[in-house]
C-alpha positions as CSV (number, residue, x, y, z in Angstrom):
1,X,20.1,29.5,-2.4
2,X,21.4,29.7,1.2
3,X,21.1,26.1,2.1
4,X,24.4,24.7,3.6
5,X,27.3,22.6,2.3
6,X,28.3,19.5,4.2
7,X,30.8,19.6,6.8
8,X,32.5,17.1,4.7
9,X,33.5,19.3,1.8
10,X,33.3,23.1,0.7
11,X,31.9,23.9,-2.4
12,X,33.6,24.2,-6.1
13,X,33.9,27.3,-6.8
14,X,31.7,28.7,-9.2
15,X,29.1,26.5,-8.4
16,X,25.7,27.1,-6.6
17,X,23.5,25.1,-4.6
18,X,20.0,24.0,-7.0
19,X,18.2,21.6,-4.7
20,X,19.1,20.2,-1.3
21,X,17.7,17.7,0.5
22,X,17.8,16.1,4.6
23,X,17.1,12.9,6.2
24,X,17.1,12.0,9.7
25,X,16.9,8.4,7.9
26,X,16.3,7.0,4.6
27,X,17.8,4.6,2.4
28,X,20.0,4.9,-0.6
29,X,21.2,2.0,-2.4
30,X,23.0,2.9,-5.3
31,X,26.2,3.2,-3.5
32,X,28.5,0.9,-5.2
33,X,31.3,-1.1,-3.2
34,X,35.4,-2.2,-4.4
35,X,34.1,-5.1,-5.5
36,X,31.5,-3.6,-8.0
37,X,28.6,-4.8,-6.3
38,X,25.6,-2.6,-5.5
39,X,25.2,-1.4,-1.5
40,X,22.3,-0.3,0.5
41,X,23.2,2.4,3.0
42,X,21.1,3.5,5.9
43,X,21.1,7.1,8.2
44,X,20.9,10.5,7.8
45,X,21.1,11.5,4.1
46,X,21.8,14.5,2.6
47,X,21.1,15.2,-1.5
48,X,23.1,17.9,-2.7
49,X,22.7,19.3,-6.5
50,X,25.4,22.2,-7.7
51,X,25.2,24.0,-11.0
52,X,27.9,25.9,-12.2
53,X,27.0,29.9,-12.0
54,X,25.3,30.7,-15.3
55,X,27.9,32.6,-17.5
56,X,31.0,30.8,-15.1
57,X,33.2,28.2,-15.9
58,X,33.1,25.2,-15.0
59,X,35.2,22.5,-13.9
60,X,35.9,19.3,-16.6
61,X,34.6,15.6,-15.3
62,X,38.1,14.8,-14.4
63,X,38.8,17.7,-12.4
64,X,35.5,17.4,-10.1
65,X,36.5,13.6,-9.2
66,X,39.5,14.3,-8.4
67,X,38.9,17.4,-5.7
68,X,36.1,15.3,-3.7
69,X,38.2,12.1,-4.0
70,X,41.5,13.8,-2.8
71,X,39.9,15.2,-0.6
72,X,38.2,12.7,0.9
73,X,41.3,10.3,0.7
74,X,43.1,13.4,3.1
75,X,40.6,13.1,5.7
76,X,40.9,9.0,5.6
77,X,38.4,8.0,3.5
78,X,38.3,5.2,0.3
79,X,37.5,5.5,-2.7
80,X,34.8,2.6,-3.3
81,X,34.5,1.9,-7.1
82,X,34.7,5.1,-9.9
83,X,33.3,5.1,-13.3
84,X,33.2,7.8,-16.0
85,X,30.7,9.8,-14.1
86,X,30.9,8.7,-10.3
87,X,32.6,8.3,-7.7
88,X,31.5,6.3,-4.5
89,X,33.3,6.5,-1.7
90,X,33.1,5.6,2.3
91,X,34.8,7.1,5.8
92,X,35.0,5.3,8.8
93,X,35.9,7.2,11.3
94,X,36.0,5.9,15.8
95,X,33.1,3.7,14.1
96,X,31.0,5.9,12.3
97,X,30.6,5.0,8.9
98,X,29.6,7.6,5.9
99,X,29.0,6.3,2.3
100,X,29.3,9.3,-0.7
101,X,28.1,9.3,-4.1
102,X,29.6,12.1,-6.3
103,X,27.7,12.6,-9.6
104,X,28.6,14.7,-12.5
105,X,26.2,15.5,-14.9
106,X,26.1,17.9,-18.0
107,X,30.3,17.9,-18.8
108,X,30.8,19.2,-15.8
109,X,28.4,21.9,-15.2
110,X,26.3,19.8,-12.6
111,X,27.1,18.0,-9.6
112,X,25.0,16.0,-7.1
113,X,26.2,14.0,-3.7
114,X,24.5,11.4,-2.3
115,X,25.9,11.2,1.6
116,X,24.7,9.0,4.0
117,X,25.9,9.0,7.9
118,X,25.2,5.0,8.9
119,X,22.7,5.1,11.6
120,X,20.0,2.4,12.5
121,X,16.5,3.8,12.4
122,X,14.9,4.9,15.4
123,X,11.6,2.8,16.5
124,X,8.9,4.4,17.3
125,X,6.4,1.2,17.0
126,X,6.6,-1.9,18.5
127,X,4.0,-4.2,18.5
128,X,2.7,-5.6,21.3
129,X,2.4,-9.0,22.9
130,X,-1.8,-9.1,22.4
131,X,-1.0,-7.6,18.4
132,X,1.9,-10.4,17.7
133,X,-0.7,-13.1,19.6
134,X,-3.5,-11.9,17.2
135,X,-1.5,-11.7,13.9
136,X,0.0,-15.2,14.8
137,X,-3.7,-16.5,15.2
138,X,-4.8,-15.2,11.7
139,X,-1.7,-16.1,9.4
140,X,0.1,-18.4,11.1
141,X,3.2,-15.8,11.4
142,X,4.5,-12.6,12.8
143,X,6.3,-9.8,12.0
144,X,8.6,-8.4,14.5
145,X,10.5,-4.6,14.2
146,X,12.6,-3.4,16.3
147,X,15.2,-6.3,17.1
148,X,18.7,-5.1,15.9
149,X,22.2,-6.6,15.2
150,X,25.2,-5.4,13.5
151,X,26.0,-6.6,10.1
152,X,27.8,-10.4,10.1
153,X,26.8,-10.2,13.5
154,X,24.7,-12.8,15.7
155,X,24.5,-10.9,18.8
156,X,21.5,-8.8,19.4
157,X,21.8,-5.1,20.1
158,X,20.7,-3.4,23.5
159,X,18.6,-0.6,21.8
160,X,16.1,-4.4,20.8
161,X,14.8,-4.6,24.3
162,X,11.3,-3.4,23.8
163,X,10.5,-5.3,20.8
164,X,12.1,-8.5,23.2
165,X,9.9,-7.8,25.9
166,X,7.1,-7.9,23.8
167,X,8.1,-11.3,22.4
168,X,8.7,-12.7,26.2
169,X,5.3,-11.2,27.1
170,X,3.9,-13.5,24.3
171,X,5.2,-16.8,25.1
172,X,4.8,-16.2,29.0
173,X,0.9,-16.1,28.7
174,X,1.2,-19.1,26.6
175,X,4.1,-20.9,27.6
176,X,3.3,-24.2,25.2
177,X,3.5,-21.5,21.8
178,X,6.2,-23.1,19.6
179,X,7.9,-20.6,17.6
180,X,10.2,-20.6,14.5
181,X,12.3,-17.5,14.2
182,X,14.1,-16.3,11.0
183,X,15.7,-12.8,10.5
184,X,18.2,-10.7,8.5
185,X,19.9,-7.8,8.8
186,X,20.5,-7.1,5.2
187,X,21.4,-9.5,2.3
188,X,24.7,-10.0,3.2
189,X,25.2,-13.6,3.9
190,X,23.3,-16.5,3.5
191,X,20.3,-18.5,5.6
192,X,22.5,-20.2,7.9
């Protein structure tokens, strides 16, 4: 197949590309952090699986962890938890933040990478003022997209104006509304 590596790492040699997938954004949360807990990443994600060239050799377990977590230690990046057959690892680099899964599969012969670039979604639907009015009418509550923060983070983000606007559309046509508000930005934390 033709399809690219990442700009992140070359590939093994002997090794071909089998599948390969792109996201402008999706979610992947199998990542696993230092701590041995289980983290949801969000971006652009790229799949990657390599099988070794049929009648090549291939590289043992041992030796494929190690050249994509060297390597990835080089360029500043951590290696977040390893097991017998993963490695999960994340860059931060002038704030941008990139979260890697290597997988190794079949004693060595395959290999798949999960890498996701942090990046919040782009929002291409906002509700409305007369939509949030409506929905609050029927069940009592709304649901609002579109307002962002950063994670352990109270301050909202600049790119939550529309979705803002909407909401001060709302309670300017009814200025005795009474509203609760309650958000998250992940599960990081608790209610308060």
């Amino acid at each position: 197949m033709n399809d690219p590596d990442h700009p992140l790492f070359n590939r093994l040699p002997n090794y071909e590309i089998q599948q390969y997938r792109e996201s402008e954004f999706d979610v992947y949360d199998e990542f696993v952090a230092s701590d041995g807990s289980q983290k949801t990443v969000e971006g652009r994600m790229y799949y990657f699986s390599y099988y070794v060239v049929k009648g090549e050799q291939y590289l043992s377990e041992a030796a494929i962890k190690r050249n994509y977590s060297e390597a990835f230690k080089r360029i500043g990046g951590v290696v977040q938890y390893e097991d017998g057959y993963n490695v999960h690892m994340s860059l931060d680099k002038g704030g941008q933040v990139t979260w890697v899964r290597v997988g190794i599969w079949n004693r060595g012969q395959g290999v798949t990478l999960y890498i996701v670039e942090e990046k919040p979604m782009e929002q291409f639907i906002v509700a409305d003022a007369d939509a949030l009015r409506q929905e609050i009418s029927l069940t009592g509550k709304a649901t609002v997209h579109g307002i962002y923060f950063d994670t352990g983070k109270a301050a909202v983000k600049a790119e939550s104006g529309p979705a803002l606007a909407e909401i001060e559309k709302l309670l300017g046509k009814d200025p005795d509304m009474k509203i609760f508000v309650v958000g998250h930005t992940d599960s990081v934390g608790d209610f308060d």
